[in-house]
C-alpha positions in Angstrom: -66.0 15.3 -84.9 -63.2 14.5 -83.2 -59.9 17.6 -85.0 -56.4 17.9 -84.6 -55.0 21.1 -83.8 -53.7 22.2 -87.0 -57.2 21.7 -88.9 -59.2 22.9 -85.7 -57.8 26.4 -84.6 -60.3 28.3 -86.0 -63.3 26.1 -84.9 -61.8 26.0 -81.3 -61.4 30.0 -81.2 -65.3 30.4 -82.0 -66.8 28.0 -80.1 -64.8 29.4 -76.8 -65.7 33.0 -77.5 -69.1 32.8 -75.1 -70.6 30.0 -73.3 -74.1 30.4 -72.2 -76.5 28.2 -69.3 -79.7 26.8 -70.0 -83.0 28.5 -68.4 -84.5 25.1 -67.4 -83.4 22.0 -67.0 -86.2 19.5 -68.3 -84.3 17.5 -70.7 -85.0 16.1 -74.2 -84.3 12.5 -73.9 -84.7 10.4 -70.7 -82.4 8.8 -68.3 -82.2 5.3 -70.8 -81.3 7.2 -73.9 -78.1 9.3 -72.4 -76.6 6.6 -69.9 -78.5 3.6 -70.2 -79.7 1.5 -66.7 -77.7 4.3 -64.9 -78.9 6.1 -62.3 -76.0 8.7 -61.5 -76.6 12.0 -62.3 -80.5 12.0 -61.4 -82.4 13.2 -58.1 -82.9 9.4 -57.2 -79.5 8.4 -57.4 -79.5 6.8 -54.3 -76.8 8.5 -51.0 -74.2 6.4 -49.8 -74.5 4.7 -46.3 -71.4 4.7 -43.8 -70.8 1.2 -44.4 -72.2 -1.8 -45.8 -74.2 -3.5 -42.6 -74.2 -7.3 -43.9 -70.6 -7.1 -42.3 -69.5 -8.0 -38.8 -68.8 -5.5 -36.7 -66.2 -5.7 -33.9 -66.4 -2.3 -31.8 -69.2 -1.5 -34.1 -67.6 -1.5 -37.7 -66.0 -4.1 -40.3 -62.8 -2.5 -39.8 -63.1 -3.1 -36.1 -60.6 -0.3 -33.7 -59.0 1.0 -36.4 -59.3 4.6 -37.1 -57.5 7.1 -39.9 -54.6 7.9 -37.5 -54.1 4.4 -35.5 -53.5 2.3 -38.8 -50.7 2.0 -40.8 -53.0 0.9 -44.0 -50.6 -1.1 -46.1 -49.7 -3.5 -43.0 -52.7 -3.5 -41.0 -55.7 -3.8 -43.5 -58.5 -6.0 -42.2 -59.7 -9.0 -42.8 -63.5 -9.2 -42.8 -64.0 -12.7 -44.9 -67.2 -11.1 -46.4 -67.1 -11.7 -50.2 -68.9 -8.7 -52.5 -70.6 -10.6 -55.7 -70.6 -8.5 -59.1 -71.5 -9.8 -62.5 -70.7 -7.7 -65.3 -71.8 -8.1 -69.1 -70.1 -6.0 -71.3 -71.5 -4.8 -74.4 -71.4 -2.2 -77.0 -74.2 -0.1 -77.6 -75.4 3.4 -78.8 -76.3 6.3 -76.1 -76.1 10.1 -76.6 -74.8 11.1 -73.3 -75.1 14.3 -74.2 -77.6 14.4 -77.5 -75.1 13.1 -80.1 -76.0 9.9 -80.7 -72.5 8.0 -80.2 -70.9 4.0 -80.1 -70.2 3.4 -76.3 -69.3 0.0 -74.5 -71.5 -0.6 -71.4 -71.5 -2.9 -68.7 -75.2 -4.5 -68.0 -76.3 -1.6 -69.9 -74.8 1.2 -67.8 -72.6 4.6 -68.9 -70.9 4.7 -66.6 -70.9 1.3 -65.5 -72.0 -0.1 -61.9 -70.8 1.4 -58.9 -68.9 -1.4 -57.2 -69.1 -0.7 -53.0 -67.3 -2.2 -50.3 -65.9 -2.4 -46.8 -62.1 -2.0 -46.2 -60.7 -5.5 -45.7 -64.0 -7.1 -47.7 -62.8 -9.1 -51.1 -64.6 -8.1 -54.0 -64.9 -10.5 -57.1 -66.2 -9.2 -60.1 -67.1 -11.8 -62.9 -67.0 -10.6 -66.3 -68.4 -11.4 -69.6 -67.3 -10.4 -72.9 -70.1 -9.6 -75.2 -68.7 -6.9 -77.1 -69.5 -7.2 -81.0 -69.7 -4.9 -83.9 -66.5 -5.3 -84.3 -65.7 -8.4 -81.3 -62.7 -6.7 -79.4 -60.7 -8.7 -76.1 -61.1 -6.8 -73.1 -59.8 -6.9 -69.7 -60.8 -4.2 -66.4 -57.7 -2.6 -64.2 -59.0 -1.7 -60.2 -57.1 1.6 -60.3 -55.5 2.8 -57.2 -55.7 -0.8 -55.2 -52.7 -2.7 -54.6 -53.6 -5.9 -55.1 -51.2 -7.2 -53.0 -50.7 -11.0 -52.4 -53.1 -11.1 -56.1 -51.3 -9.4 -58.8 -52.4 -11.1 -61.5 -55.6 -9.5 -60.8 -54.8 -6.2 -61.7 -56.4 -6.3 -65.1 -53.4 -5.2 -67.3 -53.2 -7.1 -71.2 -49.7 -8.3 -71.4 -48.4 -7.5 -68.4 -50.5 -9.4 -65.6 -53.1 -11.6 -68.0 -54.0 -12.2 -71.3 -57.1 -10.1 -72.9 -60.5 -11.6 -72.0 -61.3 -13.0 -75.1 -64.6 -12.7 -77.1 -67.5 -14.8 -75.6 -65.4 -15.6 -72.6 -66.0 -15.0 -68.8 -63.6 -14.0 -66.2 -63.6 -13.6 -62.5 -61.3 -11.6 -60.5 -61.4 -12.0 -57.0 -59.0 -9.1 -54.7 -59.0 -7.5 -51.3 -60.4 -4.4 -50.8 -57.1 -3.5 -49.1 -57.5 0.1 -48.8 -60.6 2.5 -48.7 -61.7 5.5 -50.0 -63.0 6.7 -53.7 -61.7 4.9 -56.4 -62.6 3.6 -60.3 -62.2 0.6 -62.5 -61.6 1.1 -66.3 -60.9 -1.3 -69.4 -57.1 -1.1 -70.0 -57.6 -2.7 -73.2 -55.9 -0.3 -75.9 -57.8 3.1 -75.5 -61.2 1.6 -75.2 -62.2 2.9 -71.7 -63.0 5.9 -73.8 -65.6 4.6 -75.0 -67.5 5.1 -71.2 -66.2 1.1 -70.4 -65.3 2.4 -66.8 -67.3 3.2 -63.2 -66.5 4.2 -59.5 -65.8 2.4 -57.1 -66.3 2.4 -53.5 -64.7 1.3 -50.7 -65.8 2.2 -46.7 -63.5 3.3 -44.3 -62.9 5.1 -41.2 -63.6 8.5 -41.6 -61.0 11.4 -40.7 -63.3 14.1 -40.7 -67.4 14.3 -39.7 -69.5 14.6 -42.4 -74.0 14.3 -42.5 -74.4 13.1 -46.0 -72.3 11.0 -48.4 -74.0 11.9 -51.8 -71.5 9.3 -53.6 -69.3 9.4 -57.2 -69.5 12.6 -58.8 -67.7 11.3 -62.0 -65.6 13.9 -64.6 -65.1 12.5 -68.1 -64.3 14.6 -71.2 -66.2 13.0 -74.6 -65.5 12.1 -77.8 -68.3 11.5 -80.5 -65.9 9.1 -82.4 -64.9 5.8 -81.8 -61.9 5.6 -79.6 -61.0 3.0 -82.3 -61.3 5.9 -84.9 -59.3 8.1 -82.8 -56.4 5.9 -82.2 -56.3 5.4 -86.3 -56.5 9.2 -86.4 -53.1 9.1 -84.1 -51.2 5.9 -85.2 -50.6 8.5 -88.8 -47.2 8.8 -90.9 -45.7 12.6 -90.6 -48.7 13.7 -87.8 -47.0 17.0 -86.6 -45.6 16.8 -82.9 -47.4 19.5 -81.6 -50.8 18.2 -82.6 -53.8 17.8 -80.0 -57.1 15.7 -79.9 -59.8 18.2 -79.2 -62.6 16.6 -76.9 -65.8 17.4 -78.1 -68.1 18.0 -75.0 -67.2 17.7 -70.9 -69.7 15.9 -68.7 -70.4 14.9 -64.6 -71.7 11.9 -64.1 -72.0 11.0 -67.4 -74.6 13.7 -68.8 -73.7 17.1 -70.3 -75.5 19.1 -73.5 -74.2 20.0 -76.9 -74.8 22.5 -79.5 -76.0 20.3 -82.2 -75.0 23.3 -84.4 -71.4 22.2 -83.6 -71.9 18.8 -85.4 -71.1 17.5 -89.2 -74.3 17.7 -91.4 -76.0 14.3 -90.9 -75.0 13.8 -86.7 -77.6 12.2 -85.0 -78.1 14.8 -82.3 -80.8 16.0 -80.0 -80.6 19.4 -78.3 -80.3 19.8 -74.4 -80.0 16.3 -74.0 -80.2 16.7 -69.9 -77.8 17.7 -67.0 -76.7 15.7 -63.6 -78.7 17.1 -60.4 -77.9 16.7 -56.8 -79.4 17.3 -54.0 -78.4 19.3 -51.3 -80.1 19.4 -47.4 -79.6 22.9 -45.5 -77.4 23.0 -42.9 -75.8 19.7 -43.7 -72.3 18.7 -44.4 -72.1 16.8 -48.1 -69.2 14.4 -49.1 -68.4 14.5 -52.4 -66.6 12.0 -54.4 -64.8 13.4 -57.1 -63.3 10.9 -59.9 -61.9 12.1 -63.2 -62.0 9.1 -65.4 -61.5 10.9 -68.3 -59.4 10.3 -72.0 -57.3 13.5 -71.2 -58.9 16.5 -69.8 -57.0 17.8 -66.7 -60.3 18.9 -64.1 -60.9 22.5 -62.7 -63.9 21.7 -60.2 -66.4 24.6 -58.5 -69.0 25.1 -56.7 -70.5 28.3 -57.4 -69.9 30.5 -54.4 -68.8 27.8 -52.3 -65.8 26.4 -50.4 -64.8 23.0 -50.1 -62.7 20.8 -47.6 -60.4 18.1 -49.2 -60.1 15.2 -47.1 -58.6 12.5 -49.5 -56.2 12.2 -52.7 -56.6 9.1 -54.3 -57.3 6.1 -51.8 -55.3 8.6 -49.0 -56.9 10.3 -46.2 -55.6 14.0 -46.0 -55.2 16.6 -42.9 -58.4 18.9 -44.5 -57.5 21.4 -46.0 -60.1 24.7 -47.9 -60.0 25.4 -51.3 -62.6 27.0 -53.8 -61.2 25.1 -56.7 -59.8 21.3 -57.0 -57.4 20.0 -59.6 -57.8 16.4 -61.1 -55.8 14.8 -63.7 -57.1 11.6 -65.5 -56.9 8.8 -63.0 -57.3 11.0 -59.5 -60.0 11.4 -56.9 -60.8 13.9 -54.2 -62.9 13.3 -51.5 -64.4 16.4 -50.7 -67.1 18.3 -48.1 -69.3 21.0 -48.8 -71.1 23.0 -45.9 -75.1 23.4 -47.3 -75.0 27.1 -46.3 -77.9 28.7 -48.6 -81.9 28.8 -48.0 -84.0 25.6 -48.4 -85.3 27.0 -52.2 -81.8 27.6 -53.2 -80.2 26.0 -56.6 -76.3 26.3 -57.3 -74.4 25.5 -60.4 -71.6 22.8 -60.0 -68.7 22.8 -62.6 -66.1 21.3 -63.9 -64.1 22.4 -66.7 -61.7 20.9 -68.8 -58.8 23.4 -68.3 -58.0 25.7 -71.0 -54.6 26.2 -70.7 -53.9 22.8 -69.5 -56.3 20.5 -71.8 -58.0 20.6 -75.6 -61.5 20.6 -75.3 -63.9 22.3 -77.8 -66.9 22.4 -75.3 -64.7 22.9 -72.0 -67.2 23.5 -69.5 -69.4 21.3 -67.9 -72.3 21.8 -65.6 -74.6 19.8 -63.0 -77.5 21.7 -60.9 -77.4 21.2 -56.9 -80.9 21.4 -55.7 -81.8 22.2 -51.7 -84.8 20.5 -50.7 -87.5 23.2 -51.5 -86.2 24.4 -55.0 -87.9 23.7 -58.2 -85.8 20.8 -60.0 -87.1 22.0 -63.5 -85.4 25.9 -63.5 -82.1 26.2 -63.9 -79.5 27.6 -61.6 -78.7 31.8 -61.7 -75.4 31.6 -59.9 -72.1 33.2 -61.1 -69.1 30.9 -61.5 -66.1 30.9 -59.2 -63.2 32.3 -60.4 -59.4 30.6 -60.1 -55.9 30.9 -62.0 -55.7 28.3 -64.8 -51.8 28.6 -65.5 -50.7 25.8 -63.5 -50.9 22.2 -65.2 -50.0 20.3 -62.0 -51.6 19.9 -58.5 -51.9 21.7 -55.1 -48.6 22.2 -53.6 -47.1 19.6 -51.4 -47.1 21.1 -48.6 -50.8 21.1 -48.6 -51.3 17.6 -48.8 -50.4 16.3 -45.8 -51.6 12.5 -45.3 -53.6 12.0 -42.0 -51.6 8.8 -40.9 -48.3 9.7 -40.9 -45.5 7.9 -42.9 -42.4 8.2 -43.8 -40.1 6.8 -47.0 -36.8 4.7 -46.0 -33.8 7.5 -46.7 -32.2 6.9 -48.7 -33.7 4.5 -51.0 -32.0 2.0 -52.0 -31.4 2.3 -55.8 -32.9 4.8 -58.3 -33.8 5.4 -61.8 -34.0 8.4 -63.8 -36.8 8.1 -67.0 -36.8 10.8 -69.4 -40.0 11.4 -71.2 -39.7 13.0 -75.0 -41.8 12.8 -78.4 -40.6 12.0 -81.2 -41.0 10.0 -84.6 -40.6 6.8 -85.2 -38.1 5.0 -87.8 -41.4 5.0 -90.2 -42.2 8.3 -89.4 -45.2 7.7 -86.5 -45.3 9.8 -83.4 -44.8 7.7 -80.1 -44.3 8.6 -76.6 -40.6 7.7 -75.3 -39.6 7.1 -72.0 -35.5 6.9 -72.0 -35.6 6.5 -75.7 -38.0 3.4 -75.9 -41.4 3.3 -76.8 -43.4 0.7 -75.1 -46.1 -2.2 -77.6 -48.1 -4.8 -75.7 -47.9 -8.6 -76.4 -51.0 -9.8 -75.6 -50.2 -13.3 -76.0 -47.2 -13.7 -73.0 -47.5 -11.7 -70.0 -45.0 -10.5 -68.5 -46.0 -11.9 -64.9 -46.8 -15.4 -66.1 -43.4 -14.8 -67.8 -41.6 -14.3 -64.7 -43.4 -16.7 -62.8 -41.3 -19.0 -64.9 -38.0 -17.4 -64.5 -38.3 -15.8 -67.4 -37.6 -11.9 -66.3 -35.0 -10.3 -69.1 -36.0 -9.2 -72.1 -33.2 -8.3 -74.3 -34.7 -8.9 -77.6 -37.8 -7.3 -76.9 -36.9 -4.1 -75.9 -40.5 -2.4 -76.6 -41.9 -4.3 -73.2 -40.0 -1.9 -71.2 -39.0 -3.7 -68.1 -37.2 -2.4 -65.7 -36.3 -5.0 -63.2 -35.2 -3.8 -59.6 -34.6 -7.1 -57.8 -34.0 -7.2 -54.2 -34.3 -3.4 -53.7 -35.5 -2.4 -50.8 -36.8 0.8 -51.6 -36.8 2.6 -55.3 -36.6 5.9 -56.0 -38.1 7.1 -59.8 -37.2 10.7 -61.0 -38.9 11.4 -64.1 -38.2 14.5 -66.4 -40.7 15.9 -68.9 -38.6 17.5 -71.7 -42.1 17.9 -73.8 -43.4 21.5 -73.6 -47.1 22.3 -72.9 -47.7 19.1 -72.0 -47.9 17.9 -68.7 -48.8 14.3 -67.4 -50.9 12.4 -65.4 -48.2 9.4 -63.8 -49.8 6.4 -62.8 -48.2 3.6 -60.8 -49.7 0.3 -60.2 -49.2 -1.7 -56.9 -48.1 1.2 -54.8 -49.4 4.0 -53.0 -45.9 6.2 -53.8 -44.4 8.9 -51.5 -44.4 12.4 -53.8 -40.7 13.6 -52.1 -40.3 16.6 -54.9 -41.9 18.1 -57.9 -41.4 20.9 -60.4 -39.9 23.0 -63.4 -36.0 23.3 -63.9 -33.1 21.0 -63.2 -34.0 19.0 -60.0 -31.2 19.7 -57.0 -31.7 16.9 -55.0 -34.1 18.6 -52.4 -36.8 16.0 -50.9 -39.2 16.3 -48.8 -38.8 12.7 -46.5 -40.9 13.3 -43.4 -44.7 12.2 -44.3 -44.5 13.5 -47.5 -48.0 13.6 -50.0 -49.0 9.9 -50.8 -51.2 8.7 -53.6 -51.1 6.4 -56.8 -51.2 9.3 -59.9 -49.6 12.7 -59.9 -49.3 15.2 -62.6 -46.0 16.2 -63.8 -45.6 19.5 -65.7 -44.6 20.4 -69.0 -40.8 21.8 -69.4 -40.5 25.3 -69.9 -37.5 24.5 -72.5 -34.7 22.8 -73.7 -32.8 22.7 -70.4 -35.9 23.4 -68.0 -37.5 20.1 -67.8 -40.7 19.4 -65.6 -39.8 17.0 -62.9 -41.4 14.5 -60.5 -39.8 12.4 -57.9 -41.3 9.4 -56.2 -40.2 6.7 -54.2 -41.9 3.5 -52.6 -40.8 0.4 -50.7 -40.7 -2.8 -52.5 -43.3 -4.5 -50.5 -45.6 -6.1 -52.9 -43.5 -8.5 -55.4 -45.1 -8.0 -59.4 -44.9 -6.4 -62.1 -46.4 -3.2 -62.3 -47.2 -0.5 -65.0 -45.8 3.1 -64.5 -47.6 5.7 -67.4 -49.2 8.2 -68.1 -53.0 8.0 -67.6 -53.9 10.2 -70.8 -55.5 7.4 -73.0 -53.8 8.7 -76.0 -50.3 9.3 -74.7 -50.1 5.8 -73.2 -51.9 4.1 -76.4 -48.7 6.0 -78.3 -46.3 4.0 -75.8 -45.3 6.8 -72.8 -45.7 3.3 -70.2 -42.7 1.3 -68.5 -42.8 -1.6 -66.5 -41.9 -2.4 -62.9 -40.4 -5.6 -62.5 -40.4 -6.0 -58.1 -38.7 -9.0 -56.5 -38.4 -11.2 -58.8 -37.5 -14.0 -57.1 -40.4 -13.9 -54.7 -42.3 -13.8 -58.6 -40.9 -17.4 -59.2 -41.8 -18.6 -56.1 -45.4 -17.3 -55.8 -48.2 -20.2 -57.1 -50.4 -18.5 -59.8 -53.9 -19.3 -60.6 -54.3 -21.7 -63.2 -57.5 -19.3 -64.5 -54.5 -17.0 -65.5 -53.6 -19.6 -68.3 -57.0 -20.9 -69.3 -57.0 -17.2 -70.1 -54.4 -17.4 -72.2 -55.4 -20.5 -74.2 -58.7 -18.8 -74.4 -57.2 -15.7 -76.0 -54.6 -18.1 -77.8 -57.7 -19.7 -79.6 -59.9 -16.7 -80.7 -56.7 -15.0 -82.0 -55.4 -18.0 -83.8 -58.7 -17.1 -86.2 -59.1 -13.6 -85.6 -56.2 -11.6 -86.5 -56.2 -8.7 -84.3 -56.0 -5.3 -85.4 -53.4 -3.8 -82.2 -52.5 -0.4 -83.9 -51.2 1.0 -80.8 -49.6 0.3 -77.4 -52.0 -2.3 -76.8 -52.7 -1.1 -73.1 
């Protein structure tokens, strides 16, 4: 059951007192009762291959002679004219990913859904089919962190780039793989990715460090038992105190994870050690790791017991490697990491990843997968003590460690910027929303704002709520954003752009950047204020290179479902000029019909 704080302080204090690991691991329900057709999570989750080999290969790979450090990957992405098929059905169902029986929406029958792979420069169309019933909802999918440039309209956003896919209707979107790395794709459809609508995604590139084994997505999601539905309802409340938190009720990798069933309301479906993720480790080999958190709003503390790990990537950008025992993920980032196999071939290791304490509201915080060497016994669980790390800090690793491995630099200065202040407060009817500069941002999912553009259409004066900020002919933007909330810090996603992070932190920002191959990537946490006049910061900056509109937010499902989300309207008169698919209106009149009879029930932001 899903409790705000003010009802659940005393069930949070006792559940965190002691946390205790199983003594085997043979689970209760199989592989088809917790995640569905998925195989993540089980010994015979297939490794990951260098590359797809259906490909042509000039000098030996898709990608041809370009390496990590030769290619600037936002002007000289290949082109391989291969064309990656997907068909996806989505459907609601019931699982129990971790014993409580629970309403989840799957695609063909997967939580979490297919792992879509790739080859840097490859075009990958996914068609999609919504099936969801019980009640019929629209739906659309979002390809975080690829820049869909020269396709906009295919980044999967309600109201902003396309209409919702309506009930009983299929869709096909059809984009470049234009950078490579770990990624995810994820309804943005209200808060309903949630609900486990979401899966990684993989895209093959040239490597910047060496590496034996690729053991694919190792994907972080805090859970809910309740409806994300429910749990919006549960938000969109008259006179909800402002210092109120959702508490997750369980943490899982890879989409398994066990629960108390002690923990649950009388009458909960639950089963008792419902099953842990395994992987499986080869001695002396070097492990890549993909770490995703596609989570609600759990901020990630990842471990290996006893072990160190190399980050090579943020987000879709290779890093210089840097060594770390610990890595930090807000909702919406990735990690590529390695792992050295250093123990004996009978050896089993805990992995970890806990929601953070001081950073997150979880009631079952910590969640565990078992790492197998080749001559352990799969069924016995793990002995190994837990790393220990400081949990104070409700942002990332400092800048200066996360050096990109291509170096690139921002234009200084840019050519215009925009402060955005981010508060909470209550509505004229008494609702708590998310504000950015004093506006709180609510979807229209009947006239996107890229189809509205398209037509010349790009101010908005009487409809404030779409938050638009439009930059026109700017070369280069600059966004500083100040979080005036306290202990509450945010995960900022921008669509379209890989940004430069040029400054971050607590306090009055002084104008100090960082310009010379500053940290790149596509989410970045901000930190919470540490009061009135000590705001948490975040400056960014990008070059208008990739004409749209695209959303800035936070990716905390509830925060931007509450409206914390602005728009960035780029070029807009390259917008007018650029021919849109006429799919993108069939869409619309598809969405225009079902809607015409089925009034439908947007309590929140709508994305």
């Amino acid at each position: 059951m899903t409790l705000i704080l003010w009802e659940a302080v005393l069930l949070y204090s006792l559940t965190l007192i002691s946390f205790a690991s199983p003594t085997t691991l043979v689970a209760n329900l199989s592989q088809s009762q917790t995640n569905g057709n998925s195989q993540l999570g089980t010994l015979s989750a297939p490794t990951l291959p260098e590359f797809l080999t259906n490909n042509p290969l000039p000098d030996g790979f898709p990608w041809g002679s370009k390496t990590a450090s030769n290619s600037n990957p936002y002007e000289q992405s290949p082109t391989t004219g291969v064309i990656r098929n997907y068909n996806f059905v989505i459907e609601r169902g019931y699982k129990a990913p971790d014993g409580v029986n629970k309403s989840v929406i799957m695609i063909n029958g997967q939580i979490p859904g297919p792992t879509i792979e790739a080859n840097w420069g490859d075009t990958i169309q996914v068609t999609v089919t919504n099936n969801i019933t019980g009640p019929e909802e629209g739906t659309s999918l979002h390809w975080h962190g690829l820049l869909q440039t020269e396709t906009p309209w295919f980044d999967g956003v309600p109201s902003v780039q396309q209409c919702p896919i309506a009930p009983g209707s299929t869709f096909t979107y059809s984009f470049k793989a234009g950078l490579y790395g770990t990624g995810w794709y994820h309804s943005h459809y209200s808060a309903q990715y949630a609900d486990g609508l979401s899966g990684p995604m993989i895209i093959y590139g040239p490597p910047n460090a060496e590496y034996d084994i690729d053991l694919g997505p190792v994907f972080l999601t805090d859970l809910y038992h309740e409806p994300y539905f429910s749990i919006v309802e549960s938000q969109e409340t008259q006179n909800l105190p402002l210092d109120s938190h959702l508490f997750s009720d369980n943490n899982l990798i890879n989409g398994k994870g066990n629960y108390s069933c002690s923990q649950a309301p009388p009458g909960t479906d639950c089963v008792p050690n419902a099953g842990l993720s395994k992987f499986n480790f080869q001695s002396g080999k070097t492990h890549l790791l993909r770490l995703i958190n596609a989570g609600a709003e759990a901020l990630q503390r990842f471990t290996i017991d006893g072990y160190e790990m190399t980050i090579i990537a943020n987000d879709f950008v290779p890093v210089k490697p840097y060594n770390t025992t610990m890595v930090t993920l807000g909702v919406g980032q990735r990690s590529d990491i390695l792992v050295q196999a250093i123990g004996e071939p009978t050896d089993a290791v805990w992995m970890r990843s806990d929601a953070s304490e001081a950073c997150s509201s979880s009631l079952n915080p910590h969640a565990l997968a078992a790492i197998y060497y080749e001559s352990a016994n799969t069924t016995q669980a793990p002995t190994s003590t837990a790393t220990t790390y400081n949990d104070t800090l409700c942002g990332n690793d400092p800048l200066e460690s996360t050096v990109p491995f291509f170096s690139y630099s921002p234009l200084s200065p840019p050519a215009t910027t925009q402060d955005i202040n981010i508060t909470l407060a209550y509505n004229e009817t008494n609702y708590v929303q998310w504000y950015m500069n004093n506006s709180t941002f609510r979807a229209n999912y009947d006239n996107p704002l890229l189809l509205l553009a398209n037509q010349g259409n790009i101010s908005y004066p009487t409809n404030p709520q779409w938050n638009v900020y439009n930059f026109g002919s700017n070369t280069s933007i600059r966004i500083v954003l100040y979080n005036y909330v306290e202990h509450v810090s945010h995960p900022m996603h921008l669509h379209g752009h890989n940004f430069w992070v040029v400054a971050e932190g607590v306090g009055q920002w002084d104008g100090t950047v960082n310009s010379i191959n500053p940290q790149r990537r596509d989410t970045q946490m901000i930190q919470s204020a540490a009061g009135e006049d000590q705001p948490g910061y975040l400056v960014l900056e990008f070059n208008t290179d990739n004409p749209g509109v695209w959303p800035l937010h936070c990716h905390i499902a509830w925060h931007v479902s509450s409206g914390m989300y602005v728009n960035i309207m780029e070029r807009p008169d390259d917008i007018t000029e650029t021919e849109i698919p006429d799919i993108m209106q069939q869409t619309c009149t598809d969405w225009a019909i079902y809607s015409a009879h089925d009034v439908v029930d947007q309590i929140d932001s709508g994305v």
